[in-house]
C-alpha positions as CSV (number, residue, x, y, z in Angstrom):
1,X,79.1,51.4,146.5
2,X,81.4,53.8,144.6
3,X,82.4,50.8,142.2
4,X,78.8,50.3,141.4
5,X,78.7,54.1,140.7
6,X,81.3,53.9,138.5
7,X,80.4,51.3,136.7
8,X,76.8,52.4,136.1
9,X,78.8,55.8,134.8
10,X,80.9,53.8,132.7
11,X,78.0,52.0,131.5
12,X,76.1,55.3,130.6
13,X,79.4,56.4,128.6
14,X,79.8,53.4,126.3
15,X,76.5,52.9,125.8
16,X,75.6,56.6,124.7
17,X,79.1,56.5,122.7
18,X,77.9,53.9,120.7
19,X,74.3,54.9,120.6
20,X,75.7,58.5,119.1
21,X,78.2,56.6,116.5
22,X,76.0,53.7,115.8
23,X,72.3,54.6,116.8
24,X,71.1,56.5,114.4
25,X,70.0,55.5,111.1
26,X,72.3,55.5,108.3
27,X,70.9,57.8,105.3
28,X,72.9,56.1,103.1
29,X,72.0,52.4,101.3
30,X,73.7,50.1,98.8
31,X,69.6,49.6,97.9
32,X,69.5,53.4,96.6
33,X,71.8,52.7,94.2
34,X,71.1,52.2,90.5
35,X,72.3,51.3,87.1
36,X,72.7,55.5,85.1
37,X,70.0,55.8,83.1
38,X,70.7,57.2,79.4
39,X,71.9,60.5,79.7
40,X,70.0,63.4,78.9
41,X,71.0,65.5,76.0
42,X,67.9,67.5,75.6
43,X,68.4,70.9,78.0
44,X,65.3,71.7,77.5
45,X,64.6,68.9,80.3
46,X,67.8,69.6,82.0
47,X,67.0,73.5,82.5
48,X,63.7,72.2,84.2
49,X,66.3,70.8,87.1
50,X,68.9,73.2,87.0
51,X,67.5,76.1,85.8
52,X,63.8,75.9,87.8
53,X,63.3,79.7,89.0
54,X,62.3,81.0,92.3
55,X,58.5,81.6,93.4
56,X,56.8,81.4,96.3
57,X,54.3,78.6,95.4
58,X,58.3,76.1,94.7
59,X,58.7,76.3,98.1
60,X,58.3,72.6,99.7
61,X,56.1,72.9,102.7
62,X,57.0,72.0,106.1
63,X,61.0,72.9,105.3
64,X,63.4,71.2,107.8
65,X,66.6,73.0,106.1
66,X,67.5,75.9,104.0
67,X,70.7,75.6,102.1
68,X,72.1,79.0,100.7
69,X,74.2,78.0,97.6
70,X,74.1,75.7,95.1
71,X,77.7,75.0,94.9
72,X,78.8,70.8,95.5
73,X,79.3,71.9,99.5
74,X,75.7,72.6,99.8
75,X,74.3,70.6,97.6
76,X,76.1,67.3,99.0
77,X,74.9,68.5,102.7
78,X,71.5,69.0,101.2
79,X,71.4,65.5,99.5
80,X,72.9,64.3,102.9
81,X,70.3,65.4,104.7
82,X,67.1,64.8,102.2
83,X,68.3,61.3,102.4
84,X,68.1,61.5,106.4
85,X,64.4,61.9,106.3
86,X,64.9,66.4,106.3
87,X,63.2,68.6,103.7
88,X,65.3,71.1,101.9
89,X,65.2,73.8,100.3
90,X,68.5,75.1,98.0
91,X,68.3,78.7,97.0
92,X,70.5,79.8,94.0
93,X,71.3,83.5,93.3
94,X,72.5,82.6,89.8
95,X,70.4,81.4,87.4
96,X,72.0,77.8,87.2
97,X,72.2,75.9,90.2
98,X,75.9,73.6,90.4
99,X,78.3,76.8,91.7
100,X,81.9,76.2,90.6
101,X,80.3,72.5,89.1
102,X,78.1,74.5,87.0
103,X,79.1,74.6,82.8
104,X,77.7,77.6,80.8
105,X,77.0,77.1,76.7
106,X,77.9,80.4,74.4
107,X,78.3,80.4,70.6
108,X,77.6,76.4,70.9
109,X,81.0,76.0,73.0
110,X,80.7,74.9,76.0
111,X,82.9,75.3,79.3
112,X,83.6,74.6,82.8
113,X,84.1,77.3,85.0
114,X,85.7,75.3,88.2
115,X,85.5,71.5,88.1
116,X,88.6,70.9,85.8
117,X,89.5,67.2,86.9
118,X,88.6,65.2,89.9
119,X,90.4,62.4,91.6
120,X,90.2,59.3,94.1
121,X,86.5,58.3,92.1
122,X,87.9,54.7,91.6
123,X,85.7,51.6,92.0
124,X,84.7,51.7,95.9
125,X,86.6,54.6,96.8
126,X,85.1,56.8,99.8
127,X,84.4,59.9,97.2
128,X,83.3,57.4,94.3
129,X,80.5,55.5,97.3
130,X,79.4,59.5,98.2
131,X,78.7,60.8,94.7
132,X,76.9,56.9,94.1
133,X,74.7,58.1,97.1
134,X,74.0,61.8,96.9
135,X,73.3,60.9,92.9
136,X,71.9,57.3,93.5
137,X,74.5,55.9,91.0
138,X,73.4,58.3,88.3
139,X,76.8,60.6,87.7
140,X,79.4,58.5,85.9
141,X,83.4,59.4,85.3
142,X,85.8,59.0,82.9
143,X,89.2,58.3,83.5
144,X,91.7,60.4,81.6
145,X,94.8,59.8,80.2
146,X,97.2,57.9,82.5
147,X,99.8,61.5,82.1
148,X,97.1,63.9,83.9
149,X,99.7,66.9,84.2
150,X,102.4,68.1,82.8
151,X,104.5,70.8,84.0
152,X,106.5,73.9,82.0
153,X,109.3,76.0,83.8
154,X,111.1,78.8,82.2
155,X,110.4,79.9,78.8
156,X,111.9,79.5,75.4
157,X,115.4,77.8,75.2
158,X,115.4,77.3,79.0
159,X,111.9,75.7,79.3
160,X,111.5,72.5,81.0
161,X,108.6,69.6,80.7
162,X,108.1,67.3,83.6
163,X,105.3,65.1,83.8
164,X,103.2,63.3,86.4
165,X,101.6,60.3,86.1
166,X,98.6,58.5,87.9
167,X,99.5,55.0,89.5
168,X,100.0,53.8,93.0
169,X,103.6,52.9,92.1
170,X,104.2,54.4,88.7
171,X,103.9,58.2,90.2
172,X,106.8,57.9,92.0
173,X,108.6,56.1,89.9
174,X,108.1,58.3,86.8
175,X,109.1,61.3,89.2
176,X,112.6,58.9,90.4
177,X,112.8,58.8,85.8
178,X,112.7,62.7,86.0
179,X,114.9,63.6,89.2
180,X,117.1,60.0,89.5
181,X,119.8,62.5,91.9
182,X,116.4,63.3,94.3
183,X,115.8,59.4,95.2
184,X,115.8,60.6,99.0
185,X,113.4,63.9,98.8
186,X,111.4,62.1,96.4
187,X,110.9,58.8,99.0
188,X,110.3,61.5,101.6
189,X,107.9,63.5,100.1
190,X,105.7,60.4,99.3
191,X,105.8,59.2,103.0
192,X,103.8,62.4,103.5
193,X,101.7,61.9,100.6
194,X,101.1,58.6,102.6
195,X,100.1,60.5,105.9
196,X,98.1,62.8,104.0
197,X,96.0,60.2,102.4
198,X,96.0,57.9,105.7
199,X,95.5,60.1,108.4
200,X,93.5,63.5,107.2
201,X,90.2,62.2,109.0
202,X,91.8,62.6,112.1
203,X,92.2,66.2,111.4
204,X,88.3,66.4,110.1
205,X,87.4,64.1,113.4
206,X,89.1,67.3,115.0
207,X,85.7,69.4,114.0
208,X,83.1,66.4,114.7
209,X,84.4,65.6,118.6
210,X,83.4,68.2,121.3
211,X,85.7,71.3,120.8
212,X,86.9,70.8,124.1
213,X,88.2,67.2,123.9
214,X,90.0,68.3,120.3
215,X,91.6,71.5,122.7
216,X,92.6,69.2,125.1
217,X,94.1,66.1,122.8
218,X,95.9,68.8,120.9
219,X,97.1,71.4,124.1
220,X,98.1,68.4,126.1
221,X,100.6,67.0,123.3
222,X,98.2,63.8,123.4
223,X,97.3,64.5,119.3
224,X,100.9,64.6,118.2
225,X,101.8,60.9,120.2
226,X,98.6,59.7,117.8
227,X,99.9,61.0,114.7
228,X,102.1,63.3,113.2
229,X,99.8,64.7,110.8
230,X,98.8,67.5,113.5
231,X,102.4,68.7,113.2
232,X,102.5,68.5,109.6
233,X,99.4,69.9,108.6
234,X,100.8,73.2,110.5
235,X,104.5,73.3,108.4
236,X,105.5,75.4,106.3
237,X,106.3,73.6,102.7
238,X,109.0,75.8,101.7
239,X,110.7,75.2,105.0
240,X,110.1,71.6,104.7
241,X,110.7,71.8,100.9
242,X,114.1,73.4,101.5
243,X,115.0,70.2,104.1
244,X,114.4,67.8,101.5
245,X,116.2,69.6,98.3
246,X,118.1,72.2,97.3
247,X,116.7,71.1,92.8
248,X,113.9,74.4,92.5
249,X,112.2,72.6,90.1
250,X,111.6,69.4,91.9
251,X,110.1,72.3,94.9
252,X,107.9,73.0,91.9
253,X,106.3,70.4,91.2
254,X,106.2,69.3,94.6
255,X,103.4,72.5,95.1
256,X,102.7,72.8,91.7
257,X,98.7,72.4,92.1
258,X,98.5,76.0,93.3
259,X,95.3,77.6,95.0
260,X,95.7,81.4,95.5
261,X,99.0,81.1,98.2
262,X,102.5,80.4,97.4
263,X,104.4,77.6,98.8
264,X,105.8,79.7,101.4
265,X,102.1,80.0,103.1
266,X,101.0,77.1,102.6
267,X,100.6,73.5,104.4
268,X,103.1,71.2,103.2
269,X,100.4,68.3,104.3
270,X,97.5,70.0,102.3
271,X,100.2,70.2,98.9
272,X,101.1,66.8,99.6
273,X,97.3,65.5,100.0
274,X,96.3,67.7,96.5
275,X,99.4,65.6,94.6
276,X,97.9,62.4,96.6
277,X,94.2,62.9,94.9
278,X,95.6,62.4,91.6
279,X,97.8,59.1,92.6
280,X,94.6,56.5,91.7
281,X,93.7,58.6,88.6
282,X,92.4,61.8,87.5
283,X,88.7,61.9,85.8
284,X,85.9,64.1,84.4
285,X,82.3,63.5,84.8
286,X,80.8,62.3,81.7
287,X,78.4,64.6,80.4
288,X,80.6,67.4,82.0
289,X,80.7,68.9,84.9
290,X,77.1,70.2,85.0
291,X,75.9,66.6,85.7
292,X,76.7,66.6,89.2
293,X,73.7,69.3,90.2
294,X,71.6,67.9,87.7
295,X,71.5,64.4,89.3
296,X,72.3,65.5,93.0
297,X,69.4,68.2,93.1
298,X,67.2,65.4,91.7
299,X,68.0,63.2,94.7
300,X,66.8,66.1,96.6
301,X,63.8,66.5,94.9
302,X,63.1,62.7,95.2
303,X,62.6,63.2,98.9
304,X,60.5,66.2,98.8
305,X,62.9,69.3,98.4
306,X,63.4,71.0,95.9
307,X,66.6,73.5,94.2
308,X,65.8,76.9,92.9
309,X,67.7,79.7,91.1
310,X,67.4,83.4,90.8
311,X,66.7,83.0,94.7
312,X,69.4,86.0,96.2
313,X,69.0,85.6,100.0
314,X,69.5,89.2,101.4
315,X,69.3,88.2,105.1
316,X,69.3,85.2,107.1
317,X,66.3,85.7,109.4
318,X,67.2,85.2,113.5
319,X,64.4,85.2,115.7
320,X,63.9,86.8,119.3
321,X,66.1,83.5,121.1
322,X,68.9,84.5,118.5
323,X,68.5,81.2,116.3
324,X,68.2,81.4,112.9
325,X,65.1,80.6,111.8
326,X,64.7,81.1,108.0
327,X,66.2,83.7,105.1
328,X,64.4,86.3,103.1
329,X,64.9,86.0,99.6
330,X,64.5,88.6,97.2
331,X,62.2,88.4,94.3
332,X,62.1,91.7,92.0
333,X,61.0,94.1,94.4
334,X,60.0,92.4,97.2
335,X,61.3,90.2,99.8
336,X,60.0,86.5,100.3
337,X,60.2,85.2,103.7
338,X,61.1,81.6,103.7
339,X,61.3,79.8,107.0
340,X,62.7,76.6,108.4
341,X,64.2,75.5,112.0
342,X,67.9,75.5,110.1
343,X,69.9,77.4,108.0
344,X,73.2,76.0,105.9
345,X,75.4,78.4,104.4
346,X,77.5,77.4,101.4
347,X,78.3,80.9,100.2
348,X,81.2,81.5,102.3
349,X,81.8,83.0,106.1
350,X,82.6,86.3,104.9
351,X,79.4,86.9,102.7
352,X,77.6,84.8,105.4
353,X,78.2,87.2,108.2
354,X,78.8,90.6,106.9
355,X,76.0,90.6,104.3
356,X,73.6,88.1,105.7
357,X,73.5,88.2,108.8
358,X,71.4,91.4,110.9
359,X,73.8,94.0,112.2
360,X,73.1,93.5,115.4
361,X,74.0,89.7,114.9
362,X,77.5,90.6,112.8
363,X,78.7,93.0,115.7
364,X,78.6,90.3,118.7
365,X,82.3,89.5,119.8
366,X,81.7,85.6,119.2
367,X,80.9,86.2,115.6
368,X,83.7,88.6,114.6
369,X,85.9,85.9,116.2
370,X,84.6,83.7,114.5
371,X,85.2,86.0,111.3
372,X,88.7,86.5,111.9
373,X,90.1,83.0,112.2
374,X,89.8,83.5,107.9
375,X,91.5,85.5,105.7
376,X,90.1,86.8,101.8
377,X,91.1,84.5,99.7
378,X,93.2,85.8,96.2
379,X,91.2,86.3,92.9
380,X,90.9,84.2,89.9
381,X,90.8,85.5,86.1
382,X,89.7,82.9,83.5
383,X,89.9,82.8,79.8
384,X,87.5,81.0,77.8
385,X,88.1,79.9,74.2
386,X,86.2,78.3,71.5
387,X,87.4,77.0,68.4
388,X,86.4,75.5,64.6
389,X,87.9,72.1,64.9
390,X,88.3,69.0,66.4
391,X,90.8,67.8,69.2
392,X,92.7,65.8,66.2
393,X,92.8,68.5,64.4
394,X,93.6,71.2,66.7
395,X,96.3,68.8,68.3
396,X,94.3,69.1,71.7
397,X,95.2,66.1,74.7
398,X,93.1,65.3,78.0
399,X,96.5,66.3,79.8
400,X,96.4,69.9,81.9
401,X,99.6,71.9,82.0
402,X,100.4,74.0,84.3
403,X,102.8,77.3,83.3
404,X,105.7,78.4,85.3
405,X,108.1,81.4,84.0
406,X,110.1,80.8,87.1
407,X,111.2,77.9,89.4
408,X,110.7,80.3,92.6
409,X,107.2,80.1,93.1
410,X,107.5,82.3,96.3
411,X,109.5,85.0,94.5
412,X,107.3,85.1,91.2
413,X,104.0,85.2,93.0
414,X,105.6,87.9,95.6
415,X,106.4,90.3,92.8
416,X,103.4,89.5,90.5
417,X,101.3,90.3,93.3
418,X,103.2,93.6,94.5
419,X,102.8,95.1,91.1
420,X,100.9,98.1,89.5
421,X,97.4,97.6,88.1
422,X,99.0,98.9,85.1
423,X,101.8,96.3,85.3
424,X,100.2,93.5,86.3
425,X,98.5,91.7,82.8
426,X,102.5,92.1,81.1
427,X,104.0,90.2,84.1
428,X,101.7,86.9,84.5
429,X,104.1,84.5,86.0
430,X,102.1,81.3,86.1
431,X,99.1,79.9,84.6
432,X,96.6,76.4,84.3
433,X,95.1,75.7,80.8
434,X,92.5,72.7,80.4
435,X,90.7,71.2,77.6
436,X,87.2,70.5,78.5
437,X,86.0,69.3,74.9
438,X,88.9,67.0,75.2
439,X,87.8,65.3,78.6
440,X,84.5,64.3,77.7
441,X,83.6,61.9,75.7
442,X,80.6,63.1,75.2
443,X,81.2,66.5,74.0
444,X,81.7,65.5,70.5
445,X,77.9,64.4,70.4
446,X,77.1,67.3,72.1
447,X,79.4,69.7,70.3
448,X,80.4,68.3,66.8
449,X,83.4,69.7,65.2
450,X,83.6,72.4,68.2
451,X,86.6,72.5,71.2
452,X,87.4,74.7,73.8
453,X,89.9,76.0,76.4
454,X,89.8,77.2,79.9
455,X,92.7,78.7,81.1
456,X,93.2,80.0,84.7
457,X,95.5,82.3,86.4
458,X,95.7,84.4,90.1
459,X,94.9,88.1,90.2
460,X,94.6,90.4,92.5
461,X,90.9,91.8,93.6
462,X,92.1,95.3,93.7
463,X,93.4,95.4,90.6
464,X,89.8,95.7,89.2
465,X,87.9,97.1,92.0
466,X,87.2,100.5,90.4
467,X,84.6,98.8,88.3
468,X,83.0,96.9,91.7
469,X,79.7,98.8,90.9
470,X,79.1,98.5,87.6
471,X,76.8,96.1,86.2
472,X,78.0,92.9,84.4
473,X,78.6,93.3,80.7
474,X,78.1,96.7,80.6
475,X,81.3,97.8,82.8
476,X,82.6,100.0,79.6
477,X,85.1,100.2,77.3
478,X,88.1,100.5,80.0
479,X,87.1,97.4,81.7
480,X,87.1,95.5,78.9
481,X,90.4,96.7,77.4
482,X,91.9,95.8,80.2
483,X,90.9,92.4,81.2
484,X,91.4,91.4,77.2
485,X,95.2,92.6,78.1
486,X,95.0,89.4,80.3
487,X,93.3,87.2,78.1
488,X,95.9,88.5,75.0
489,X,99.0,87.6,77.4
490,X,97.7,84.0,78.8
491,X,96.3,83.0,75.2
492,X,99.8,83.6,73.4
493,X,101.3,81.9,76.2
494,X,98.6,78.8,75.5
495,X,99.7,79.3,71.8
496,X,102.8,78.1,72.5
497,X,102.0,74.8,73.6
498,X,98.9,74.3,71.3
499,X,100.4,75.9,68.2
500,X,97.0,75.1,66.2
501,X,94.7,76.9,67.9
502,X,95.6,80.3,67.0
503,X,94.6,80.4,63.8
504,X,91.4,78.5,64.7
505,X,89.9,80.5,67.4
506,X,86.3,82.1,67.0
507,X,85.0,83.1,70.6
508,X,86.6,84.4,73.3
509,X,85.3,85.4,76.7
510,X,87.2,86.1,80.2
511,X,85.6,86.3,83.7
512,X,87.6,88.2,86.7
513,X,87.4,88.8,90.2
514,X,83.7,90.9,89.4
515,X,82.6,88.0,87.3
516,X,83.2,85.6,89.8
517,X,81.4,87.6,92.6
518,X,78.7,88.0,89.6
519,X,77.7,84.5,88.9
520,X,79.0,82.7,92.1
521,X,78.8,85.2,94.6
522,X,82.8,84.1,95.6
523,X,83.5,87.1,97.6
524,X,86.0,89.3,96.1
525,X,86.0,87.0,93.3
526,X,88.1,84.1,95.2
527,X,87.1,81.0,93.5
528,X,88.7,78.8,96.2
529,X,86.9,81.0,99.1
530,X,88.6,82.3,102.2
531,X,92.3,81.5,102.4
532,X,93.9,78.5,102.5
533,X,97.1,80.0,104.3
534,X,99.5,78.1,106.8
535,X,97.9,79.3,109.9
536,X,94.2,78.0,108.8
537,X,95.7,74.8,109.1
538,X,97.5,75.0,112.5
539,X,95.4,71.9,114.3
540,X,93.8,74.4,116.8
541,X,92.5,76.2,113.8
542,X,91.1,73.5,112.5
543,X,89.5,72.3,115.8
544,X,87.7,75.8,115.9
545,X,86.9,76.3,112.4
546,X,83.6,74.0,112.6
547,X,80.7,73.7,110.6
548,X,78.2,75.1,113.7
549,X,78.6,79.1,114.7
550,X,77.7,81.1,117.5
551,X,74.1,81.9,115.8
552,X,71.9,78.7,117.0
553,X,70.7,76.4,114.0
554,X,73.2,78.5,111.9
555,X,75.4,76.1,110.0
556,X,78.7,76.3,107.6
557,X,79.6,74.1,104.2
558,X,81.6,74.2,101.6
559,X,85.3,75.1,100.7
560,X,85.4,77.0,103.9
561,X,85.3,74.0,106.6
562,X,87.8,72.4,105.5
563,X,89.7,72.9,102.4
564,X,89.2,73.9,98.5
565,X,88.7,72.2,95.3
566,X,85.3,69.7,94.8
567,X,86.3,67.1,97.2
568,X,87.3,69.4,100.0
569,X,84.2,71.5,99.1
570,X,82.1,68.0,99.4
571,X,83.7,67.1,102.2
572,X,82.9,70.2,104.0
573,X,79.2,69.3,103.0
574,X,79.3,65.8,104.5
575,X,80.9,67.3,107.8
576,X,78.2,69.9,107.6
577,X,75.7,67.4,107.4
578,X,77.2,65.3,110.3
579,X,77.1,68.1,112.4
580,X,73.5,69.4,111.9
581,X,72.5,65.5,112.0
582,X,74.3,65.1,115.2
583,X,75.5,61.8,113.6
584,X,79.0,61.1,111.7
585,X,78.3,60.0,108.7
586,X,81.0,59.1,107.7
587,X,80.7,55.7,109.6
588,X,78.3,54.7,107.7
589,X,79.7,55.4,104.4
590,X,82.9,53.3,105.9
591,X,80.6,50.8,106.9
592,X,79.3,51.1,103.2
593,X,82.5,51.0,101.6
594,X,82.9,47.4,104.0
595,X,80.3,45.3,102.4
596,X,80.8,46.5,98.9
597,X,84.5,45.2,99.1
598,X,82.9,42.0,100.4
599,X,81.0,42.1,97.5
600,X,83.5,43.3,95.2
601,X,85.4,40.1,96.7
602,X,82.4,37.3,96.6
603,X,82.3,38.6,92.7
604,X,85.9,37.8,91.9
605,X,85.6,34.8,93.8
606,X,82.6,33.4,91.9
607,X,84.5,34.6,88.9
608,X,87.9,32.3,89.2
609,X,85.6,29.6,90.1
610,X,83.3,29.8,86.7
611,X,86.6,29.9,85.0
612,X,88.2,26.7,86.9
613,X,84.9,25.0,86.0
């Protein structure tokens, strides 16, 4: 008797196990994808997709999801879910939808504000089989130089250039060229570059199992007998870094990719998985970066939703059973109810609960707990240039650099960020520069005889709050004096790696912490959103941080669910969409990436035998 009870409750297990992994249908196809059509140069047409402005009578009927932000997070949960059979909705405060993906032309230059290179896009990659399906094959890449990055520390006389190259064995062996004495940190550090790259999932798989089974697997000691990336994720790299070498510059570069925290902070598993993204090749959407909304928003669109800007949502809207049940959008000076049974947030947890939310919602205990598991993330200031000229002529490469005055990462950011607002633009200590025009292809057609710059550095949100509540552009004379301080310091600095350009340049604009809450509503101006400190990736954190909230049909996407940049901002759309769907997704895109090696195979197969014939 109590066999045949067990057995019927084992039964019941497997088979709902594989009817929630396997029994739902996929919204993913290799049938929707297909060949790019020619791209469109004529914005005119474009601005009618990413530019389409809010009104009542845009509103699909019938919504099934609203998805606040425009950013890759929401859009790729929105495309995710419009390919699932749900009608969505994006709303866009700004008025261009993409977030950090979007570009923005001025003075006929133009630039990208936070998609600056992507990696892991190769030929059937996971990433490369998501962007085929939330764009249906239409956004294509191309691959930069095989020397992505190249790294200066110190200044003048006692500068030095290191260099990192894409390749699954050259990377490591042009770092052995550069460091032959560090042969044993070197080997080291790539092991967890191989952890990073193998085993992450099982820290997103974390979020997708039931909370309490994650708790228990990780409590118990069961997680860390699976894999040690649940340790790792939850180290400290300069504590680790200090283990493996004693050579500062070799720490450097091992946590050079900086995102707002010094090394000290920071997850030596998340550095090592940044370094890891680049290993297959680093790339640039064609067209720039603004392709990727164009052609995911017209996936959307395809199945019955639509993307509109100059939409601010001032409140989510929760209904009498505390479920959120729609946002109100405002619209000059009136408020637009717009309703549907679930709400996605991509425009961060903080702005999400203390500005969206109802106050009686934001005051519950659950929700402030929920709050407080993130921190504010730092401030970004960026400096964009244009110039008369051509790459050639200017002496511009596809190759970043990234700026160091100091091999002490932890030390230089401690001080830069302990000083005076007065002090601060004299005393940058690190900085990114980029070459957009030099990435595309395409930009010549688009641009002839025009380049331009980006460069990138960390600031600190206070150091410009006394203008909070002025209005952008007209924030007066002090304002403007004083991010131009900035912009003075970090251009010179540029100057001496791209002697050319000084006497060349024609435009010159810089967005700070205000411009970035301004145009992407990043809270505090923190282009990488909350956080991304050591204790956000303990493996209980993770577990708890989850796309769902304690507001019913309330939902989270973007940088905040699992880490920053575009892939960890799409991936936190995917698990976003996995979680609302009730179904993982990712098993079909696996499943996906399955027959289109077979494929790939029976094509290279057919291939030698044409040849042998």
């Amino acid at each position: 008797m109590w066999l045949f009870i067990f057995l019927i409750w084992l039964a019941t297990c497997v088979g709902g196990t594989y009817w929630y992994l396997f029994g739902k249908r996929s919204p993913f196809s290799l049938e929707s994808v297909r060949p790019p059509a020619p791209r469109e140069f004529d914005q005119k047409k474009r601005d009618k997709v990413i530019k389409q402005g809010f009104s009542a009578d845009k509103v699909p009927q019938n919504l099934d999801v609203i998805v606040i932000g425009s950013g890759i997070g929401g859009l790729t949960a929105g495309a995710t879910l419009a390919k699932a059979g749900k009608k969505v909705l994006v709303l866009e405060q700004h008025d261009q939808a993409g977030g950090c993906c979007h570009t923005y032309i001025e003075k006929g230059f133009e630039f990208d504000v936070g998609l600056h290179y992507i990696g892991q896009v190769h030929e059937n990659s996971l990433l490369r089989i998501v962007f085929d399906q939330i764009t249906e094959g239409q956004l294509e890449f191309q691959k930069l130089d095989q020397q992505f990055d190249t790294i200066h520390i110190g200044q003048d006389h006692d500068k030095q250039e290191y260099t990192i190259v894409s390749g699954k064995t050259e990377m490591k062996a042009h770092l052995l060229k550069q460091f032959p004495d560090e042969k044993k940190a070197i080997e080291t550090f790539f092991k967890i570059m191989k952890i990073s790259a193998k085993k992450t999932h099982y820290l997103a798989t974390l979020k997708l199992i039931p909370q309490w089974v994650s708790l228990f697997l990780l409590k118990s000691g069961i997680a860390n007998l699976i894999s040690p990336v649940f340790r790792l994720s939850g180290t400290c790299a300069t504590d680790y870094l200090n283990t493996l070498t004693k050579n500062k510059d070799l720490q450097i570069l091992f946590s050079y990719l900086f995102y707002g925290v010094p090394p000290k902070e920071s997850s030596i598993l998340i550095n090592a998985l940044l370094i890891h993204h680049y290993k297959r090749g680093a790339y640039y959407p064609k067209g720039g970066a603004s392709e990727i909304a164009f052609h995911i928003i017209r996936t959307i669109q395809k199945y019955g939703g639509n993307c509109l800007v100059r939409a601010p949502v001032c409140q989510i809207l929760v209904n009498e059973k505390g479920a959120a049940c729609g946002v109100k959008v405002k619209k000059g000076q009136e408020e637009v109810d717009v309703l549907a049974p679930v709400v996605v947030s991509n425009c961060g947890i903080f702005t999400t609960i203390q500005k969206l939310l109802p106050p009686e919602i934001q005051v519950k205990h659950e929700v402030q707990e929920r709050l407080n598991m993130m921190r504010h993330g730092r401030g970004s200031l960026l400096v964009f240039s244009g110039f008369d000229g051509t790459q050639e002529d200017l002496g511009l490469v596809s190759t970043n650099f990234w700026l160091f005055k100091d091999n002490d990462m932890d030390k230089s950011m401690d001080h830069f960020f302990a000083l005076s607002k007065e002090e601060a633009p004299d005393n940058i200590p690190m900085m990114f520069i980029t070459v957009p025009s030099a990435k595309d292809p395409e930009a010549k057609l688009r641009h002839p005889g025009k380049s331009c710059m980006t460069i990138l550095t960390m600031v600190k949100y206070e150091w410009f709050e006394e203008w909070k509540d002025t209005t952008v552009r007209k924030r007066g004379d002090d304002y403007l004096n004083y991010k131009m301080r900035f912009a003075k310091n970090l251009f010179d600095w540029a100057c001496t790696v791209f002697p050319k350009i000084k006497d060349k340049l024609v435009f010159q604009d810089v967005a700070t912490p205000l411009t970035n809450m301004h145009y992407l509503g990043a809270q505090r101006g923190a282009m990488y959103s909350s956080e991304h400190n050591l204790e956000r990736f303990y493996a209980e954190s993770v577990a708890r941080n989850r796309c769902s909230t304690p507001v019913k049909n309330l939902y989270i996407s973007g940088q905040d669910v699992f880490s920053c940049g575009i892939a960890g901002a799409l991936h936190g759309g995917l698990l976003c969409a996995s979680t609302v769907l009730d179904h993982i997704v990712y098993i079909d895109l696996l499943l996906l990436k399955k027959k289109l090696k077979r494929r790939k195979a029976r094509e290279l197969a057919q291939l030698t035998k044409n040849k042998l014939q």
